[in-house]
NUBASE-872755 format. One record per residue (C-alpha): residue number from 0; x, y negated, z negated. Coordinates in steps of 0.05 Angstrom, whole numbers. Example, Ala and Ser with C-alpha at 12.3 -4.5 7.8 and 13.67 -1.06 7.14 Angstrom:
% NUBASE-872755
   k     c1     c2     c3
   0    246     90   -156
   1    273     21   -143
END
This chain:
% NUBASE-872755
   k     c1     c2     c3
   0   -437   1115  -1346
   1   -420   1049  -1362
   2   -432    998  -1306
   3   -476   1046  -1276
   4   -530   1068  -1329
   5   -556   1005  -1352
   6   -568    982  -1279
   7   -609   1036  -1274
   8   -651   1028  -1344
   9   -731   1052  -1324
  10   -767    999  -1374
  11   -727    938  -1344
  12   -744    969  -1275
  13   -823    964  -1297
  14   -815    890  -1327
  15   -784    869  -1255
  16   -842    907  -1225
  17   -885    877  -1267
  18   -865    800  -1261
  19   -863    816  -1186
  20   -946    838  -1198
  21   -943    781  -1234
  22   -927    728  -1178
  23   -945    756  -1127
  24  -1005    717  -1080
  25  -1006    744  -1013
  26   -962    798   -965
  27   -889    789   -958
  28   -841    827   -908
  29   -775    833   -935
  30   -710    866   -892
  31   -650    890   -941
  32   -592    891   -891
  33   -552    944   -913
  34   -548   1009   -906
  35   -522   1029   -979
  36   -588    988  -1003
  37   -627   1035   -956
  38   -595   1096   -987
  39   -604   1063  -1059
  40   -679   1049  -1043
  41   -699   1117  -1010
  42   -663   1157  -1070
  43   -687   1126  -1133
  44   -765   1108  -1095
  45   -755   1039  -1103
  46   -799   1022  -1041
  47   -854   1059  -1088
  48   -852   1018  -1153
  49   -861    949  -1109
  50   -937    926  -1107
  51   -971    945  -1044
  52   -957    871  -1015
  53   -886    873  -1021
  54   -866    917   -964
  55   -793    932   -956
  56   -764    944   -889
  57   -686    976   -867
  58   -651    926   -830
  59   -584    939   -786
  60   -528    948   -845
  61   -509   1017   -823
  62   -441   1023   -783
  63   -444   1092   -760
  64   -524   1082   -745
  65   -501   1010   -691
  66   -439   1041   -658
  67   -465   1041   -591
  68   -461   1104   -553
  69   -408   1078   -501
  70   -359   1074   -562
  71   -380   1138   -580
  72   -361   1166   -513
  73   -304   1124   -513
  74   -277   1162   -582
  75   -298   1227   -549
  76   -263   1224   -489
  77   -193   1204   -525
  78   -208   1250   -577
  79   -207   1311   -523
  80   -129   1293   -501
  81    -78   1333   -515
  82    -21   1301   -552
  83    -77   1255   -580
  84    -91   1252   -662
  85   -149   1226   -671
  86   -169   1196   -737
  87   -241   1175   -770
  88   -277   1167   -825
  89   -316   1229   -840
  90   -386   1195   -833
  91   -369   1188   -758
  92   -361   1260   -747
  93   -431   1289   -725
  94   -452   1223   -694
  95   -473   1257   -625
  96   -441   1226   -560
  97   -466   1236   -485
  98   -431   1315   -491
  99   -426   1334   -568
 100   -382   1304   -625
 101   -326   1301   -661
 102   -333   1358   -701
 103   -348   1409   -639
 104   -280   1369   -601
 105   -251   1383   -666
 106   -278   1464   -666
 107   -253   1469   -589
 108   -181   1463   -605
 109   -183   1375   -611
 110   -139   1344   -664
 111   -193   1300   -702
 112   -172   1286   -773
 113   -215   1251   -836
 114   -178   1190   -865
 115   -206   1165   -924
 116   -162   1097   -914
 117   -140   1069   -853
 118    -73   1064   -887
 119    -69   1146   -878
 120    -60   1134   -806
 121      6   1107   -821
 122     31   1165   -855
 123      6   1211   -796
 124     36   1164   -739
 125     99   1174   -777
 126    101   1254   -782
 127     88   1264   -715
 128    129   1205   -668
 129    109   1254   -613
 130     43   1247   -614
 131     -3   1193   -602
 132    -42   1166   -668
 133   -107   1129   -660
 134   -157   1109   -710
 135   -231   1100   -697
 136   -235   1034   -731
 137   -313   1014   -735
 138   -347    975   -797
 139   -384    914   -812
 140   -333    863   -840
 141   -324    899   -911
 142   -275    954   -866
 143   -250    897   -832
 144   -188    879   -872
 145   -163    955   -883
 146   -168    959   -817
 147   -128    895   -807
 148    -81    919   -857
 149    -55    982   -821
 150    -50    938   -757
 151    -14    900   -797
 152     36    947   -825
 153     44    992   -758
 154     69    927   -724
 155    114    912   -787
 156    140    982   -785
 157    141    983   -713
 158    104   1045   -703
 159     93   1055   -622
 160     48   1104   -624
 161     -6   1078   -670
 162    -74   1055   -634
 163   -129   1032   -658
 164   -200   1032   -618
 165   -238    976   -651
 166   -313    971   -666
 167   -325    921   -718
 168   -390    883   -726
 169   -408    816   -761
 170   -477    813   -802
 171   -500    741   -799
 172   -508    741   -719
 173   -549    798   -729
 174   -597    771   -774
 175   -601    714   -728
 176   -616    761   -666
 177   -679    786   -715
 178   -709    722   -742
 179   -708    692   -663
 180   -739    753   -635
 181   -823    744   -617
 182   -832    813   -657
 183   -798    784   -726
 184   -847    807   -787
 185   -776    787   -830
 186   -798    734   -888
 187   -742    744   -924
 188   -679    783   -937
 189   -633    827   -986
 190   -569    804   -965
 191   -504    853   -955
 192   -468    848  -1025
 193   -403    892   -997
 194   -397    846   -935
 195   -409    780   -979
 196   -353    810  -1033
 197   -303    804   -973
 198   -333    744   -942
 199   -375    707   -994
 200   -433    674   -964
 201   -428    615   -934
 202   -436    636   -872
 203   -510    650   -892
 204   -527    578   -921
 205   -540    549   -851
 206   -584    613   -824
 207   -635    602   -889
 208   -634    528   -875
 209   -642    539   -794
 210   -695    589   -802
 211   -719    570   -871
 212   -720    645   -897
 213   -696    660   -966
 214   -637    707   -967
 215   -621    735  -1035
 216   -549    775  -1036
 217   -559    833  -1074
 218   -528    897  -1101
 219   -540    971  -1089
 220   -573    999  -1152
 221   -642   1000  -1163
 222   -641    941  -1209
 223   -601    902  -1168
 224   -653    911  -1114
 225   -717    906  -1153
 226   -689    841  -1188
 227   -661    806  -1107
 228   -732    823  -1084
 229   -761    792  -1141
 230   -712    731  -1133
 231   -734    734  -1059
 232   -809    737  -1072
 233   -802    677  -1119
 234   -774    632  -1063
 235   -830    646  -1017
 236   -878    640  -1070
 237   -854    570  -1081
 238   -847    553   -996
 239   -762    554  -1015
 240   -715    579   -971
 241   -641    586  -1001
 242   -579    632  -1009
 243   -578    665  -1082
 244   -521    712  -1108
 245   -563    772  -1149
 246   -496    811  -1153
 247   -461    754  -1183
 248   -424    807  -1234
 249   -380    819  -1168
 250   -379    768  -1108
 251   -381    695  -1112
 252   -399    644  -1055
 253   -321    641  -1039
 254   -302    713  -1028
 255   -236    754  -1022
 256   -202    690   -981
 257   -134    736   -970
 258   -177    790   -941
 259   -214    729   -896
 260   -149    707   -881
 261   -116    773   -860
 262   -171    794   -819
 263   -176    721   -777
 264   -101    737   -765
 265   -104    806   -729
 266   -179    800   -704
 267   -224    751   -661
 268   -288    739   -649
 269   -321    779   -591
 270   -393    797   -565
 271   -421    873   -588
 272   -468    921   -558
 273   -509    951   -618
 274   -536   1020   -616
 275   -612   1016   -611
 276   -607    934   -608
 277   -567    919   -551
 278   -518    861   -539
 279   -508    807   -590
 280   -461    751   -576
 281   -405    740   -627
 282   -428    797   -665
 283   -361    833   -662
 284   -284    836   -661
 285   -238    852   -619
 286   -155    868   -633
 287   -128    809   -588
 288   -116    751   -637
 289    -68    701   -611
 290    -61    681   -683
 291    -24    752   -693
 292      7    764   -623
 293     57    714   -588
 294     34    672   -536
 295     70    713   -481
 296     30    776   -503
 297    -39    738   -498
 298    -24    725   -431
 299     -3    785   -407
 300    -67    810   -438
 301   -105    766   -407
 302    -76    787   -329
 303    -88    856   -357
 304   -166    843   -365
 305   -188    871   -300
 306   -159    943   -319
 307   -193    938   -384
 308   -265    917   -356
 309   -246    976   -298
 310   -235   1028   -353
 311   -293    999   -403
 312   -315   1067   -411
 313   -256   1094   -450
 314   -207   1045   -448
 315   -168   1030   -518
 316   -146    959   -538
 317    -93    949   -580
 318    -33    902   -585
 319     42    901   -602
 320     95    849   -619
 321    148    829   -560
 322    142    798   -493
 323     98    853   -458
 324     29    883   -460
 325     34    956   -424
 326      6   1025   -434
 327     57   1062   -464
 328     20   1127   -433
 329    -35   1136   -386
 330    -75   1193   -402
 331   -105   1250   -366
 332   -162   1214   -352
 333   -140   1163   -308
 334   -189   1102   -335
 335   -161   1115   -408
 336   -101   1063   -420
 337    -61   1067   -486
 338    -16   1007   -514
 339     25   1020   -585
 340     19    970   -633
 341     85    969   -655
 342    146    934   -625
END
């Protein structure tokens, strides 16, 4: 398959393994970020072809893997409403909560549906103006502008009972969080080529220099990885510490500045808990932009805070367009608190 094959061609594999052999002097510890590199690696045996110095170890790129279990529950507990359509992804489905998942709320009568865009939720809100819609947006920031876009459109389309309960994390204060920890072994990393297609990587430029670790932005097949940790091993070989594009055929140091600017529009910046990490300042987003609500709606939000950090174990935040900032319904459980997003 074209585009696919060639990056996956076993005698240039062995002449990257080779040069790697090659250049090689002493041990290197090497994190790729994301989880589609992990997948890549552990597939094709990657992590076997490198010499025995170069050790390869899974860093926090997974979405599903860092949703902390409170969001979980969160999801869970509006999931089990009646009148309540729940909508995922499908990888979201078995991820076990406190009392089950989504598939057994599903299999006990629950309406949890698989979208395979965000956009779909707007097609669901529509058919049923009865019901209440709500998405289970999570992601690193390559989700991040579909899931701006259908808070975009509900509001345009003034669709009431569209929600959204928002888990979005951000990769460079993670890698930060690793490379101050005492227990860091990282030396170097295989930076998050999705995430950098949406946001380029500039954002890395001053954690290399700060820390002065190579980062190496790379793609997903095995090529792509052999040749970013061989790009990688070079700049510690040499004592260099920089930001290099491997997956140049697809992101530049720019990125997709409409999806940057779409997503800085509906989101902000917010501390995240991360499943198995903990809390990471200004590693997350939250739906509460003043740059996309009116001024009168961030304040009302803002009076509205206590109820949200009273309900912060299943409380949904979402926004609309006008001069208030109410739950349209509370639900059964009485710490649950709904707002539309349209006007």
């Amino acid at each position: 398959m074209k585009y696919l094959d060639e990056y996956r061609d076993g005698e240039l594999a062995q002449k990257l393994v080779a040069e790697l052999c090659r250049i090689q002097t002493r041990p290197w510890v090497i994190m790729e970020v994301c989880g589609g590199q992990t997948h890549s690696i552990v597939k094709h045996g990657v992590d076997y072809l490198l010499p025995a110095g170069v050790e390869l170890v899974h860093g926090p790129g997974c979405p599903v893997c860092v949703t902390p279990l409170d969001m979980i529950d969160k999801a869970h507990a509006i999931a089990r409403e009646p009148g309540v359509i729940f909508c995922s992804f499908g990888d979201m489905l078995r991820v076990p909560g406190s009392s089950g998942d989504l598939f057994t709320i599903k299999s006990l009568g629950g309406d949890v549906r698989v979208v395979y865009s965000p956009l779909d939720c707007l097609k669901i809100a529509r058919g049923n103006p009865d019901k209440r819609v709500v998405f289970f947006a999570i992601g690193f920031e390559t989700t991040a502008p579909a899931n701006a876009m259908l808070v975009w459109r509900a509001r345009e389309e003034k669709l009431r009972n569209l929600s959204v309960l928002v888990s979005h994390v951000l990769v460079p204060p993670a890698l930060e969080a690793i490379l101050q920890s005492p227990q860091n072994r990282v030396q170097g990393f295989l930076g998050p080529g999705h995430v950098c297609a949406v946001m380029g990587y500039r954002e890395y430029e001053p954690i290399s220099a700060r820390y002065h670790v190579p980062i190496v932005i790379s793609g997903f097949e095995p090529l792509d990885i052999l040749q970013g940790t061989l790009m990688t091993v070079q700049q510690l070989e040499m004592g260099r510490a920089a930001v290099e594009n491997q997956y140049s055929r697809v992101l530049n140091r720019e990125g997709n500045q409409a999806a940057q600017k779409l997503v800085s529009q509906v989101f902000e910046v917010s501390d995240r808990n991360w499943r198995g990490v903990g809390a990471i300042g200004n590693s997350g987003s939250i739906l509460e932009s003043p740059k996309f609500a009116s001024a009168a709606i961030s304040c009302v939000a803002s009076r509205n805070r206590t109820i949200v950090r009273r309900s912060a174990r299943h409380a949904i935040r979402s926004i609309r367009s006008g001069p208030l900032w109410f739950p349209l319904r509370a639900l059964a459980l009485p710490t649950i608190h709904m707002a539309g997003i349209g006007k």
